[in-house]
N, C-alpha and C positions, 0 to 999 in steps of 0.2 A: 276863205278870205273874209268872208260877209258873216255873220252871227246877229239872230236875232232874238231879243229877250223880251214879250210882251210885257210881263210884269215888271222891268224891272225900267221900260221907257228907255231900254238904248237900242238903237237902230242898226247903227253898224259900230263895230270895232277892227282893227289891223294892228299888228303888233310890227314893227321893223327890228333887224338889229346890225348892225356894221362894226366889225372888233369891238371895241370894249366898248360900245354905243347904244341905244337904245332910243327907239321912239315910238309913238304909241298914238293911234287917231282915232277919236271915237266921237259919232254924231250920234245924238240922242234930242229931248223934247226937254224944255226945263218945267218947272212948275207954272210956268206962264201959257206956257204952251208953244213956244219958240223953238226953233230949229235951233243950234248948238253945237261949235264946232271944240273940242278939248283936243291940244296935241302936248302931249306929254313927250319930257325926252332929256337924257342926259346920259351918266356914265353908268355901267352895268356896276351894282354893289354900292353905290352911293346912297350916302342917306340922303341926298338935295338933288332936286330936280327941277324942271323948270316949267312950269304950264301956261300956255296961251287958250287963252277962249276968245272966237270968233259967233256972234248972232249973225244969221244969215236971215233975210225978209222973206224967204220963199222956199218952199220945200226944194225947189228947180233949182235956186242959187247955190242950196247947201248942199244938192248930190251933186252938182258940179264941182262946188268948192271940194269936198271930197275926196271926187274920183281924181280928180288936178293935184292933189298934196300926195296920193298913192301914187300916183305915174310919176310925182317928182321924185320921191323916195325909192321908186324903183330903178329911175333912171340915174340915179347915184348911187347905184350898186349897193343898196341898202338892202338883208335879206326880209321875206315875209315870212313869219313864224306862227303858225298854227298850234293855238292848244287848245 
């Protein structure tokens, strides 16, 4: 579920997907040095999608923000895809 990339500054990513859906969470550090929430998400095969970025003030706010958008996603029977 958790992947972590030092070099490339992302912390965690999770992939969802629900029939023809797809959503996608990834906290990372921006060049500021900020915590950074990207949730990507739309229709599988489309070339548009739609991206929300959340700054969170605290390492503590952002793995809660997080862990709270994966347990919502799970709890709408969204599936978690590892690759």
């Amino acid at each position: 579920m958790v992947c972590y990339h030092p070099h490339m500054n992302i912390q965690k990513h999770v992939y969802f997907t629900k029939n023809t859906r797809y959503y996608s969470i990834t906290l990372e550090k921006d060049l500021l040095g900020d915590l950074v929430i990207y949730r990507n998400f739309g229709r599988i095969g489309a070339k548009k999608g739609k991206t929300i970025v959340e700054i969170c003030d605290n390492q503590f706010q952002a793995k809660a923000r997080f862990t709270d958008l994966c347990q919502y996603r799970m709890k709408k029977r969204h599936y978690l895809r590892v690759y």
